[in-house]
C-alpha positions in Angstrom: -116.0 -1.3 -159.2 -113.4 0.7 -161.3 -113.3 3.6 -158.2 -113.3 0.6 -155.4 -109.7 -0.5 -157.1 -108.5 2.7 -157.5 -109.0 3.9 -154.4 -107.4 0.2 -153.2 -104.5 1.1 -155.4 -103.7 4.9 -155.0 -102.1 4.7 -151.3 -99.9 2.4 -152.1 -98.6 3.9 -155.4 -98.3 7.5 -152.6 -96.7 5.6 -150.8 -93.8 4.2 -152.4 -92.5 7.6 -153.8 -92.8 9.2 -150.2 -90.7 6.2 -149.0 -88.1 6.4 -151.6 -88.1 10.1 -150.9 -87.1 9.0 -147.0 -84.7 6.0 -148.3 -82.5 9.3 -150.1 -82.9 11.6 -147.4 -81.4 9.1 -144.9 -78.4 8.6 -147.5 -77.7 11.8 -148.1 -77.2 12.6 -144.2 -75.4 9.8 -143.1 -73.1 11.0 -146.4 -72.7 14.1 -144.9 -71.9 13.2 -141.2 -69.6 10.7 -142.7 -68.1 13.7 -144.7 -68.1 15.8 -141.6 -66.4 12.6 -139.4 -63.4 12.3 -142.1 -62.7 16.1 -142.3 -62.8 16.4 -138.7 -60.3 13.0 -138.1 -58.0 15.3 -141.0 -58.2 18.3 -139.2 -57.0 16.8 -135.9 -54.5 14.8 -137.5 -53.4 17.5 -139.3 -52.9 19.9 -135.9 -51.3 16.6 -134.6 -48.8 16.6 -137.2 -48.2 20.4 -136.6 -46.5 19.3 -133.7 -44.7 16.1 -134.3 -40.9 15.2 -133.9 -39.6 13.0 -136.7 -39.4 9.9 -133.6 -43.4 10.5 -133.5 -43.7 10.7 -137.2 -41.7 7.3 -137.5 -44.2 5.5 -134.6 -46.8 7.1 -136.5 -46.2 5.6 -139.8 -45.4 2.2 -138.4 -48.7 2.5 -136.8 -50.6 3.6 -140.2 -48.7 0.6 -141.8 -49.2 -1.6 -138.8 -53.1 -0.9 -139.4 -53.1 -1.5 -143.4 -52.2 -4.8 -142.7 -54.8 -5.2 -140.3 -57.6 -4.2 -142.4 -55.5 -5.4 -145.7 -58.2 -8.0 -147.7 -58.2 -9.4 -151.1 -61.1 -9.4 -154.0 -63.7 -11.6 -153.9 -62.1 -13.8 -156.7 -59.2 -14.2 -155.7 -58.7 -17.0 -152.2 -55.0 -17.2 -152.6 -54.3 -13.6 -151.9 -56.5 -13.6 -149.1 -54.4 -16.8 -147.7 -51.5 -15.2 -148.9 -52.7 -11.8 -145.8 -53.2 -14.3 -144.1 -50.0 -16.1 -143.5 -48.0 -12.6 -144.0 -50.2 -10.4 -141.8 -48.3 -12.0 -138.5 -45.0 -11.1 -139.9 -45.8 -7.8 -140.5 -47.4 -7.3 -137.6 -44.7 -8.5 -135.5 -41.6 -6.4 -137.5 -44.3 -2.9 -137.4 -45.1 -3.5 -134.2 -41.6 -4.7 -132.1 -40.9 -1.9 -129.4 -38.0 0.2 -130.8 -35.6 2.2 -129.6 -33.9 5.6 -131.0 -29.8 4.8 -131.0 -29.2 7.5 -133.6 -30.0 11.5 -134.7 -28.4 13.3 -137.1 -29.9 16.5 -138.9 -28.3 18.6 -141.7 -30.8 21.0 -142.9 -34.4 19.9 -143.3 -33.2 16.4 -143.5 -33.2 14.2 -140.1 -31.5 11.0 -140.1 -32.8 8.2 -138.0 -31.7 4.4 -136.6 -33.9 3.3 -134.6 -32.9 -0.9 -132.8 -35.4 -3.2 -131.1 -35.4 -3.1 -127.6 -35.4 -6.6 -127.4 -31.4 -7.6 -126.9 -32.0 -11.1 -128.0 -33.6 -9.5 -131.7 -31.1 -8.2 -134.2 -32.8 -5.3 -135.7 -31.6 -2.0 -137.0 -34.2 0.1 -138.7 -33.4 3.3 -140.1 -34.6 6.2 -142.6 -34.9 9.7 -143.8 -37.1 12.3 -142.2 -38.1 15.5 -144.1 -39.9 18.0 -143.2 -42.8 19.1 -145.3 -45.3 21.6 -144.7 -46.6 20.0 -141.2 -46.0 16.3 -142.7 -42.9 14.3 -142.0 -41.9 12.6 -145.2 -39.7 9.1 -144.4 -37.5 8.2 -147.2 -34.7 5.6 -147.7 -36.3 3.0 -145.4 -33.5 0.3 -144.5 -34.6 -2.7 -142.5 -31.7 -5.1 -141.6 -30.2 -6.8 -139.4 -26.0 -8.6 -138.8 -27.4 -11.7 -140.4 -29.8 -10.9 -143.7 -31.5 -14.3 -143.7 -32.6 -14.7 -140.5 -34.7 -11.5 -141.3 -35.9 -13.1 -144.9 -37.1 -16.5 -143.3 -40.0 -16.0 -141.4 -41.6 -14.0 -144.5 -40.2 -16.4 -147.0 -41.9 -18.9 -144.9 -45.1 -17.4 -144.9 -44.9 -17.2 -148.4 -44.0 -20.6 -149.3 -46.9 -21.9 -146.5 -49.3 -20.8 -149.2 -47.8 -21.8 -152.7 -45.8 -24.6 -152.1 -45.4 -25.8 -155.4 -44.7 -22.8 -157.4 -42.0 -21.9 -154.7 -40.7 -25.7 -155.3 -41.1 -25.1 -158.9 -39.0 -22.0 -159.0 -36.5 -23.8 -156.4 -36.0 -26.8 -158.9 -35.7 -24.2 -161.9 -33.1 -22.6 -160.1 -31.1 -25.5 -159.1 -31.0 -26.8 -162.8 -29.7 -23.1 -164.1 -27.0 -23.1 -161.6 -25.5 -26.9 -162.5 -26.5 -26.1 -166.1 -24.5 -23.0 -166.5 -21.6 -24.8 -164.6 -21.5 -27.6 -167.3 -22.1 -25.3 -169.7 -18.7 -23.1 -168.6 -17.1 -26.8 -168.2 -17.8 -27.6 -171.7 -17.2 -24.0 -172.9 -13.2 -24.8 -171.1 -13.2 -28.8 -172.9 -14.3 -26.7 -176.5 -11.2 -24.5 -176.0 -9.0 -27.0 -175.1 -9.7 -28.8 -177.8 -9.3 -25.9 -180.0 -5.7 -25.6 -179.0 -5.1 -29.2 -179.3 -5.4 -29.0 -183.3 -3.4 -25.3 -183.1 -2.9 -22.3 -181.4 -4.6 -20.4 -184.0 -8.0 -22.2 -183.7 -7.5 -21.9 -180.0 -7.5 -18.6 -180.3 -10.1 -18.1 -182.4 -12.4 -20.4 -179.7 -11.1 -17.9 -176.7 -11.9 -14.4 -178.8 -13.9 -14.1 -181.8 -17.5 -14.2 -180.8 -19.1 -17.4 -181.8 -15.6 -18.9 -182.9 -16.8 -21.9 -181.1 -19.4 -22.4 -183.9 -16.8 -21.4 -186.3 -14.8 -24.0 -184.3 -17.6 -26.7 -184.5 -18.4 -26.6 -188.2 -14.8 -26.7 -189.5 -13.2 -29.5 -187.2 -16.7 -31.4 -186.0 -14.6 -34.3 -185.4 -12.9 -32.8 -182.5 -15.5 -30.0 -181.3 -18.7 -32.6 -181.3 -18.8 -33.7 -177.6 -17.9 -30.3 -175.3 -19.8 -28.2 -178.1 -23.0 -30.5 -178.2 -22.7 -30.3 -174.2 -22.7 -26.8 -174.2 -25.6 -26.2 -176.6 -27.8 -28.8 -174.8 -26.7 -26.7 -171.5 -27.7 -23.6 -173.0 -31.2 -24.9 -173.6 -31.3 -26.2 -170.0 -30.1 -22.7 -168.7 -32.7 -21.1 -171.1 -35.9 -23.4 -170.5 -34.3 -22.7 -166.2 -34.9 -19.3 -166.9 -38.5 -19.4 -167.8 -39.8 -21.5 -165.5 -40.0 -19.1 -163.1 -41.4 -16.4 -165.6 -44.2 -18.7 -166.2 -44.8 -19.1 -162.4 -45.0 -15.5 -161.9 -47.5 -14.9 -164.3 -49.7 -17.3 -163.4 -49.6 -15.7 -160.0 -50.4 -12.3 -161.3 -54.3 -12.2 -160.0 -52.9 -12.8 -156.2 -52.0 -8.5 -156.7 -55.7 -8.3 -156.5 -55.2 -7.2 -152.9 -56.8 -3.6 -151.2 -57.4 -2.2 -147.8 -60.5 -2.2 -146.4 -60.8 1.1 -144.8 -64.3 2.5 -146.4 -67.4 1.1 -144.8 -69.6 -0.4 -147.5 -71.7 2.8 -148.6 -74.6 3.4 -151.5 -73.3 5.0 -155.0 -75.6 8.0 -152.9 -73.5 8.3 -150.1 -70.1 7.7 -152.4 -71.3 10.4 -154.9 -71.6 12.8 -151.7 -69.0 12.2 -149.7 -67.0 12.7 -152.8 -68.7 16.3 -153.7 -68.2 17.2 -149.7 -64.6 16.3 -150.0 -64.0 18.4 -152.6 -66.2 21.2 -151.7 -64.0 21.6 -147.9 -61.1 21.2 -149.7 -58.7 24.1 -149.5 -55.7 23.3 -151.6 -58.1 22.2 -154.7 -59.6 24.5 -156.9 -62.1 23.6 -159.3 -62.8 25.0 -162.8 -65.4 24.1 -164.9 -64.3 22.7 -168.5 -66.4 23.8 -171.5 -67.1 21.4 -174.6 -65.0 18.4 -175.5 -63.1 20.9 -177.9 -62.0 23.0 -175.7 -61.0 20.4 -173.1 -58.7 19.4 -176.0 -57.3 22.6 -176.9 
């Protein structure tokens, strides 16, 4: 009976070792062709750089730009930054991807200088930025986006953006609305506390108007006179203070929407990852590797 259940048992306990054996082989070789695919993409796009103008290297970047939006995601936990791609990823998309046209070149050295306007005559746009040659790459520096009229530019994003938090951008609109008519009572009062300063004599007026906190000098010696603008300016303050940190708190309760990444790697094993990493390395020609000895030495 004892040989009848092991010989039941033994193929299947072959088996599963052979077939984990297959499981790593098929990971480790689509690691490698995966390896192979991105050095070969490199090596083209590095020959292709070889040969770019600093107009192809701006299209070029738009492009790369144009596609990290595309593929752009959020974490798992975290719906309002997806919603937040979401509404922006049309804007983007639109500003990256608006047919432009070259208006202006100017080069001085290794440094090329370029505007670049939308095609479109009924879209105010003026793009332009700093090209530098480095190596085969094009480096783009001192990107300015504008346009004659500033907000017309801001809206549509701002509009996105307030599409998906509508409170915390009404929130922060109220908070700013009570700063601005709280610190323009406050510099009322501040002018009434002075005025009443000179009102009991020049002296006091002066102190008000130059010594730092003469006003609660001011206050303390002659309450009579200095209660109601100096009361009306603390309670300001406070307003302008608690105005201010509203919109702190908002902010920080929206730091988890940052949880945002592109989406460029396929989903691959720790197998695959571990080699594609070691490939990378390995066909790397500008990285050299040393080995580091024990911990101590590492720290020496």
């Amino acid at each position: 009976m004892g040989l009848c259940l092991s010989a039941f048992v033994s193929p299947q306990s072959h088996a599963q070792p052979v077939h984990k054996e297959v499981h790593l082989v098929g990971h480790k070789k689509a690691a490698v062709e995966a390896a192979k695919k991105a050095a070969d993409e490199e090596a083209k796009r590095e020959a292709a750089s070889a040969n770019e103008t600093a107009e192809q290297a701006f299209e070029s970047t738009r492009d790369r730009w144009a596609q990290l939006f595309i593929h752009m995601k959020a974490a798992p936990d975290n719906p309002r930054g997806a919603r937040l791609i979401e509404a922006l990823r049309p804007v983007a998309l639109k500003f990256l991807q608006m047919p432009m046209k070259l208006v202006s070149k100017t080069e001085s050295g290794d440094r090329t200088v370029l505007v670049f306007k939308a095609k479109d005559p009924s879209t105010d746009i003026i793009w332009s930025c700093t090209a530098t040659k480095a190596g085969n790459e094009w480096l783009l520096t001192n990107q300015d986006f504008k346009g004659r009229n500033a907000v017309d530019i801001a809206i549509e994003p701002y509009n996105a953006i307030a599409s998906v938090f509508p409170s915390e951008i009404s929130t922060i609109t109220t908070a700013c609305m009570i700063f601005v008519v709280s610190s323009f009572a406050a510099f009322a009062s501040s002018i009434f506390l002075i005025i009443a300063a000179f009102r009991v004599s020049v002296l006091w007026g002066l102190v008000v108007f130059f010594v730092p906190f003469g006003n609660i000098i001011f206050a303390i010696c002659r309450w009579r006179e200095a209660r109601i603008p100096f009361v009306v300016n603390l309670i300001c303050f406070c307003f302008c203070i608690g105005a201010l940190a509203i919109p702190i708190t908002v902010v920080q309760s929206l730091k988890d929407v940052g949880k945002i990444m592109p989406d460029f790697m396929p989903t691959m094993s720790d197998e695959q990852t571990t080699q594609l990493i070691e490939n990378g390395l390995k066909n790397s020609k500008g990285l050299k590797l040393k080995k580091l000895g024990p911990p101590e030495d590492v720290l020496h």
